[in-house]
N, C-alpha and C positions, 0 to 999 in steps of 0.2 A: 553491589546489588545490581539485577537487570535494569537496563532502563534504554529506552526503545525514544528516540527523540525524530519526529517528522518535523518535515519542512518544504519547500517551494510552492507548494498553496499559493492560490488565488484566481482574481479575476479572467475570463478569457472569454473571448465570443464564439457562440458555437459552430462548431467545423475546427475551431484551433484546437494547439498543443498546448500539453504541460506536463512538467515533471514533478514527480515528488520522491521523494529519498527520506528513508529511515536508517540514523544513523544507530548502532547497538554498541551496548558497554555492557558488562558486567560477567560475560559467560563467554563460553566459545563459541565465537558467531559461526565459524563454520560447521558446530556439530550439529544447528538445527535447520530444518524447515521454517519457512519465514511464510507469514500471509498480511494481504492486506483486505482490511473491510472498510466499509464505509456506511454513514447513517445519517436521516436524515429528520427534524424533528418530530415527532410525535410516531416514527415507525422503527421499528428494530434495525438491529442493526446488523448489513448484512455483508455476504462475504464477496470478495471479489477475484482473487486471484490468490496465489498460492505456489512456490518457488522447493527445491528440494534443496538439501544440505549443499550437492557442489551444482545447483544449477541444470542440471541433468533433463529433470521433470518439472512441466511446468501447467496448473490448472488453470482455467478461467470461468466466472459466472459467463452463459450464456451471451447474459446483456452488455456483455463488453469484450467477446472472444471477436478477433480480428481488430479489434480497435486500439486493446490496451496491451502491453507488454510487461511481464514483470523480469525482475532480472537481480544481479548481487555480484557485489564485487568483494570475495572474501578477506584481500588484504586489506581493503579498507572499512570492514567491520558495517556493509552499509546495503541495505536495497531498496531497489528504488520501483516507481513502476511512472513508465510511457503512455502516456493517453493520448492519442490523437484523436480525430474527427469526433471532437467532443459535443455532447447535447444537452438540452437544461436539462437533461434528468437524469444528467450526472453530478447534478452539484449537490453538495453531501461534505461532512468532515469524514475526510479519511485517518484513517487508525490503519500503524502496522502491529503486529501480533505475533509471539512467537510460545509454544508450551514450553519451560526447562523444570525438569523434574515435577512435572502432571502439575504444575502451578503455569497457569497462563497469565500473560504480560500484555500490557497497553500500553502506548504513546500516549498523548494530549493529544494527539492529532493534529490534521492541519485542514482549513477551509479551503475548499475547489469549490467557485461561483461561475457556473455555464449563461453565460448571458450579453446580450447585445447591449 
């Protein structure tokens, strides 16, 4: 079955980096589009970035075009996304996301905390 596992979450003070990687099982990683969202409590949850099958094409929310990076590495079934010159109001659980047959997929995600 899909299953969509995040990780390297956590604390960071604002202006720093961090990385987070979503590792995929279950389908062929290289035949999808990959996205990452992120949410925060009591507001929807929303999108952030967005990666094509080989990497080719890549989206970003506004609120993080030049800051954040996403990216994939198809032999290792995994992608990730760069955040630099981070702010508290980016701190949110991020969730990566992928559709395989019009059925859309969730991690558990992982907590990003922007704070001094």
């Amino acid at each position: 079955q899909v299953q969509l596992v995040e990780s390297g979450g956590g604390l960071v003070q604002p202006g720093g980096s961090l990385r987070v990687s979503c590792a995929a099982s279950g389908f062929t990683f290289s035949s999808y589009s990959m996205k990452w969202y992120r949410q925060v409590p009591g507001k929807e949850r929303e999108f952030v970035a967005a990666i094509t099958r080989t990497g080719a094409v890549k989206n970003y929310a506004d609120s993080v075009k030049a800051r954040f990076t996403i990216s994939r590495d198809n032999t290792k079934n995994t992608m990730y996304l760069q955040m630099n010159s981070l702010k508290p109001e980016d701190t949110a659980v991020y969730y990566c996301n992928t559709r395989v047959n019009l059925n859309d997929y969730w991690g558990q995600g992982t907590q990003v905390t922007v704070s001094s």
